[in-house]
C-alpha positions in Angstrom: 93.6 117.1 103.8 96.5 117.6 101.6 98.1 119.1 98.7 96.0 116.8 96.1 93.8 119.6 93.6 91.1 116.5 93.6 88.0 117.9 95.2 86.6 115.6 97.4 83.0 115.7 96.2 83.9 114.9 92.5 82.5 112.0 91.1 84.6 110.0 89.2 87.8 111.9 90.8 87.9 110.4 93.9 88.8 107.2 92.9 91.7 108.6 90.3 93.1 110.3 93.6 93.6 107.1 95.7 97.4 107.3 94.6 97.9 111.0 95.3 96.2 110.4 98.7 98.7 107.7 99.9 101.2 110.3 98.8 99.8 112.8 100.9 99.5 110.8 103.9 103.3 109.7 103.5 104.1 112.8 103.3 102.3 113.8 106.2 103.8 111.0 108.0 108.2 112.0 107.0 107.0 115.5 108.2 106.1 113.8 111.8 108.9 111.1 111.8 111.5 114.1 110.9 109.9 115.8 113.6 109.8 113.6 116.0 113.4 112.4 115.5 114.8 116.1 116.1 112.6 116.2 119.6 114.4 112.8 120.1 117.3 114.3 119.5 117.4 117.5 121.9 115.8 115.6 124.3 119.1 113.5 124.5 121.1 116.0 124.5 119.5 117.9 127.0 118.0 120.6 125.2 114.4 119.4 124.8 111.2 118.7 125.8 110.5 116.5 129.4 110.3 112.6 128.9 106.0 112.8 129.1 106.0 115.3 126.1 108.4 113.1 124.1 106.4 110.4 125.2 102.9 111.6 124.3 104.4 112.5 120.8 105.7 109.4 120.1 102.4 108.2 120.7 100.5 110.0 118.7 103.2 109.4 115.5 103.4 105.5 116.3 99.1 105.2 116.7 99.1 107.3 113.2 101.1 105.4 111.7 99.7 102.0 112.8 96.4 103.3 111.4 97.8 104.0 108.2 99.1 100.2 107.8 96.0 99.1 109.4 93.8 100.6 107.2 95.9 99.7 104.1 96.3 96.0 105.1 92.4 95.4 106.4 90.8 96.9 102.9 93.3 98.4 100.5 95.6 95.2 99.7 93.0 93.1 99.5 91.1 95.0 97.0 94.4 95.8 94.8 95.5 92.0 95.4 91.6 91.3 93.7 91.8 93.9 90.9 95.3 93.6 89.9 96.8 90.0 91.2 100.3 90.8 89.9 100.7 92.8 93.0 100.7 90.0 95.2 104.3 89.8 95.8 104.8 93.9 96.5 101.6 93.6 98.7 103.0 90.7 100.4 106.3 92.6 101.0 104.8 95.6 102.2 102.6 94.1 104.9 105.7 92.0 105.7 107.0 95.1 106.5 104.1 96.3 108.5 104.8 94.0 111.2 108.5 95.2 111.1 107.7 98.6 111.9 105.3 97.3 114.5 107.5 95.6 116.2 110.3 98.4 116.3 107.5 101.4 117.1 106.8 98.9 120.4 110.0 99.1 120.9 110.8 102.6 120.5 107.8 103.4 122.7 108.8 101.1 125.3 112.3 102.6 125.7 111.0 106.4 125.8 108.3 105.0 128.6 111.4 104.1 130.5 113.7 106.7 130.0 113.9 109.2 132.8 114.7 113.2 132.9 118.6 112.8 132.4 118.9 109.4 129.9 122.4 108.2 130.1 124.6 107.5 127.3 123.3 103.8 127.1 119.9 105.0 126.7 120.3 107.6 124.2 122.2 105.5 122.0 119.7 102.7 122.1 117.0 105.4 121.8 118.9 106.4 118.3 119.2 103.3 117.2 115.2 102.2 117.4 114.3 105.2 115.9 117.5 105.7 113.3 116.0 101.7 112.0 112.8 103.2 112.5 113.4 106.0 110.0 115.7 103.7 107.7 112.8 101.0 107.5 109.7 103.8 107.2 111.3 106.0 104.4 112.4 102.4 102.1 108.6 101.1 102.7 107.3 104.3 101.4 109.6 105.2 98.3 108.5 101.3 97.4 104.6 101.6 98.2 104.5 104.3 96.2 106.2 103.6 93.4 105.0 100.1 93.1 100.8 101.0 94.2 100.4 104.5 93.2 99.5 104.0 89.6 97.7 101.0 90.1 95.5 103.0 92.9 94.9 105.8 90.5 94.0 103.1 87.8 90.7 101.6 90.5 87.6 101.4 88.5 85.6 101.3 91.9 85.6 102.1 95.4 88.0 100.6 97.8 86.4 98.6 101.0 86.3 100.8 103.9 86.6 104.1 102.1 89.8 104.1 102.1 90.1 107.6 104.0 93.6 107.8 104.5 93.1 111.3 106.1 91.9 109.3 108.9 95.0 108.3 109.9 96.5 112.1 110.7 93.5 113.1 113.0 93.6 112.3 116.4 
């Protein structure tokens, strides 16, 4: 799955790499979003891939993504927001931004639905602008995730709901 030196099959180990897996997957994530903001970019300015490729990769990032916060707001806040209630606040904030990144991903896909094989000036720079708030919004949410949950995902004493398979979210 990643870069984590946990083997998957160990015991006890599993649960001390919950942290290092939501790392992972973040990281997995900034690799896509940085990738998919430079084929944003040529595309506007002419140099890259048709409007259905840009498309189809947006909508692969954006339905990754959506998993991910799915998958962390169905089982894993719950179960930290059992075993360590302190977190409420940070878990509240973080699905809080969940629905922010929902709502600009629909937006961001909506406007590369519509854009045609030449996007005009207006386009482009509303294109930039979803996905320069997108990025903005994405890379704050995940410096604070981690720094706030990882340690307190490491510190689980049992399984998470769901098993919390964050490597789930990159296939497909």
């Amino acid at each position: 799955m990643g870069t984590s030196a946990v083997p998957d099959n160990a015991p006890g180990d599993r649960l001390a790499a919950f942290g290092n897996q939501l790392i992972d997957v973040h990281i997995w994530l900034r690799e896509e979003l940085a990738r998919l903001q430079d084929d944003v970019d040529d595309f506007l300015a002419g140099d890259g891939e048709r409007p259905r490729e840009l498309q189809a990769h947006c909508l692969a990032f954006c339905s990754a993504l959506t998993r991910h916060h799915t998958a962390e707001d169905d089982s894993v806040f719950p179960e930290l927001a059992r075993q360590v209630p302190e977190l409420a606040p940070v878990l509240e904030q973080l699905a809080h931004d969940h629905h922010m990144v929902t709502a600009i991903l629909g937006r961001l896909q909506d406007l590369l639905d519509g854009v045609g094989p030449a996007p005009d000036a207006d386009e482009a720079r509303r294109v930039r602008g979803e996905l320069d708030g997108l990025v903005a919004l994405v890379e704050s949410h995940f410096t604070y995730e981690e720094k706030k949950l990882v340690a307190a995902l490491n510190a689980l004493d049992t399984p998470l709901p769901g098993d919390f398979a964050l490597r789930d979210a990159r296939s497909g």
